[in-house]
C-alpha positions in Angstrom: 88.9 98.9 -12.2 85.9 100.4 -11.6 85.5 101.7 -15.2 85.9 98.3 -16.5 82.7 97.3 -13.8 80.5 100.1 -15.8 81.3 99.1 -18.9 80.7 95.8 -18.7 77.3 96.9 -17.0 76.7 99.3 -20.1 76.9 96.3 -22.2 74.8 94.2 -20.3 72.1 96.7 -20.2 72.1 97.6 -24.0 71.6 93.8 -24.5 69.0 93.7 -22.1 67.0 96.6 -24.0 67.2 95.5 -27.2 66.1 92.2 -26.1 62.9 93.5 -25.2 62.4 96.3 -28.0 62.8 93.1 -29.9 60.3 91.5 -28.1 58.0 93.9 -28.7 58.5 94.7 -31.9 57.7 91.2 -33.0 54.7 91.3 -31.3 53.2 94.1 -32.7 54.6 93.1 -36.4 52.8 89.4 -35.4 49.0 91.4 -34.6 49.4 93.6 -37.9 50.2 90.6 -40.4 46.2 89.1 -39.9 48.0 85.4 -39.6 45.5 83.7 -37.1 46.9 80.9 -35.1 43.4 79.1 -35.8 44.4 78.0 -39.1 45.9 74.5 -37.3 42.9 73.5 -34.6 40.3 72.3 -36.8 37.2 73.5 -35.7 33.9 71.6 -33.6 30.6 71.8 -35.2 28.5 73.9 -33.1 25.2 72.1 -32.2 22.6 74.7 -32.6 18.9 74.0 -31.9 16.8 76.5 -33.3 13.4 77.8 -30.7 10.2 78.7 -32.5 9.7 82.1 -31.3 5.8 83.1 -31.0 5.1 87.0 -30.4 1.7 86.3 -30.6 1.4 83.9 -27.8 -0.9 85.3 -24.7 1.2 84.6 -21.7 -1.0 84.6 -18.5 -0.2 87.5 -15.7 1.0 86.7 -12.4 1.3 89.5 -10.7 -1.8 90.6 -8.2 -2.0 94.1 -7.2 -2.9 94.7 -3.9 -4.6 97.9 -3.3 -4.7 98.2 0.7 -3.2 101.3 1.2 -5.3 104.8 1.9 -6.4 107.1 -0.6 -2.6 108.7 -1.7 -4.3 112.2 -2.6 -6.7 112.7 0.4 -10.1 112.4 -1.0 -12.5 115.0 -0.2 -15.1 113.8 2.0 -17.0 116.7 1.8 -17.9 116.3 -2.1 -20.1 113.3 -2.2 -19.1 110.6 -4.9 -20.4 111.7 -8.7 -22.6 109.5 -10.9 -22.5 111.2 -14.3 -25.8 113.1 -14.5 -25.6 114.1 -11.0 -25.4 118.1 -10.7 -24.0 120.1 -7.4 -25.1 123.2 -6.5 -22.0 125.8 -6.7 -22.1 126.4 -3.0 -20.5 123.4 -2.6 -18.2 123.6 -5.3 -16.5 127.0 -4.6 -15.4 127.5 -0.4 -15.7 130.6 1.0 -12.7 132.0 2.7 -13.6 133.7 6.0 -11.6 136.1 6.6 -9.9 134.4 10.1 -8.6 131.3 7.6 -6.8 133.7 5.0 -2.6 132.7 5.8 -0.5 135.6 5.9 2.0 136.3 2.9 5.4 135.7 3.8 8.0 137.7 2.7 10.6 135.3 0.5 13.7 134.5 2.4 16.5 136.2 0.6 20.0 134.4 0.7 22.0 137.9 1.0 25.7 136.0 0.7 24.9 136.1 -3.1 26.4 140.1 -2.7 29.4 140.9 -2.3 30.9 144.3 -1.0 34.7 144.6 -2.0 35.2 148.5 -1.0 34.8 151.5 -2.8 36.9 153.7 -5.3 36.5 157.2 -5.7 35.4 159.1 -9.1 38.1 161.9 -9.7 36.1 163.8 -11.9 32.9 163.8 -10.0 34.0 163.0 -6.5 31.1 160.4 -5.9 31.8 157.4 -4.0 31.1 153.9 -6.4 30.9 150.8 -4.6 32.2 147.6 -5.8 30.1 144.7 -5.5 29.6 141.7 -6.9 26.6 139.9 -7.3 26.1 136.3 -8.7 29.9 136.3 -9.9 29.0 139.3 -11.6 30.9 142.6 -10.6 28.9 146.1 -10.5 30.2 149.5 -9.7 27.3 151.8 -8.0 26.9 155.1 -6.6 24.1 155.7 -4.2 21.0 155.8 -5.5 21.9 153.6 -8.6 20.0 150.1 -9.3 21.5 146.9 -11.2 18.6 144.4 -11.3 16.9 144.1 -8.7 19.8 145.5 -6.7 19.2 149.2 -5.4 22.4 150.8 -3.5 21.2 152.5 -0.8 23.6 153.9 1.2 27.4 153.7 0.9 29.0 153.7 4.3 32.6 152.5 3.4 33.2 150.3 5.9 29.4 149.2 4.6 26.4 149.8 2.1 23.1 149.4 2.6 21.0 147.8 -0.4 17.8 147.2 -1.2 16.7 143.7 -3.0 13.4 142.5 -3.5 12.0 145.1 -1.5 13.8 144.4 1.7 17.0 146.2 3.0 20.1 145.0 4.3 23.6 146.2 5.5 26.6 144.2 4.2 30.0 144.9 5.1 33.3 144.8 3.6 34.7 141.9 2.4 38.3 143.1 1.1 38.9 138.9 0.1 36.6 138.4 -3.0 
C-alpha cells in the first residue's frame, strides 16, 4: 500500500517538473526569437518641443562671498604690508635664533612590535647562536654582531636579544607564536 502512495507521488512530481522546465524553456526560446509584443499597440506621437540652447548667454552670479573670517595663515604682523618698490632691510627679513629659543631634537618614536623574536637555532658547524626574527613580515636569521637594514643584533640572550634600530636599543623577548 504504501508503495502504491510513492509511486503515485513520483508521478505527480515528474509532472510537476516538467511543467516548469516547460515553462521555462518557452520563456527563454520567447526572449531569443526578437518577436516584440509591440508590433500590435500602435504607437503615440511623442510631442517634442525643441529649446534653443545659447552657450554664449552671460548668466548673472548670485552667489556673494562673504569674507569675515580671520586671516587662515596667521599673517605676520611683524613684516609691514609691501607696495612693490618698497625694499626691507635683511634684518628684518632673516630672525635670529637665540640660542634659549632653539627646540630640542627629539628622538623619532620607534614602533618596536614591527620585530619579532621567534627563538634561536644553533649552527652545527660553527657553534654560533642565530636568532630568528622577523621584521616587517620578513624573516632574518642573525648572529650577534650581524646587521639586516637598519636592524643591528646586539646581544642574543635566548630567552631575549637585544637590537639596535635607528640608533636606539631595545630588548625584545621571545615570542614562540609568530
Amino acid at each position: 500500500m504504501a508503495a502504491k502512495k510513492n509511486k503515485a507521488l513520483v508521478y505527480v512530481l515528474v509532472i510537476l517538473v516538467a511543467v516548469i522546465w516547460g515553462i521555462i524553456i518557452y520563456k527563454v526560446v520567447a526572449a531569443l526569437s526578437g518577436d516584440d509584443d509591440t508590433a500590435f499597440y500602435p504607437a503615440a506621437p511623442v510631442a517634442r518641443q525643441k529649446v534653443a540652447l545659447n552657450d554664449y548667454a552671460w548668466s548673472r552670479d548670485t552667489a556673494t562671498l562673504t569674507l569675515n573670517y580671520p586671516d587662515p595663515f596667521g599673517a605676520d604682523k611683524t613684516i609691514p604690508a609691501l607696495k612693490d618698490t618698497q625694499q626691507i632691510p635683511l634684518k628684518k627679513l632673516i630672525q635670529v635664533q637665540t640660542p634659549s629659543a632653539r627646540t630640542t631634537v627629539r628622538k623619532p618614536v620607534i614602533n618596536w612590535n614591527i620585530i619579532r623574536y621567534s627563538g634561536f637555532i644553533r649552527n652545527p658547524h660553527s657553534k654560533k647562536l642565530l636568532a630568528l626574527i622577523t621584521m616587517n613580515g620578513k624573516s632574518l636569521m642573525l648572529s650577534e654582531g650581524e646587521t639586516a637594514g637598519e636592524l643591528k643584533l646586539l646581544k642574543n640572550l635566548r630567552d631575549s636579544i637585544k637590537v639596535s634600530y635607528h640608533q636606539q636599543t631595545a630588548f625584545i623577548p621571545v615570542n614562540p607564536g609568530s
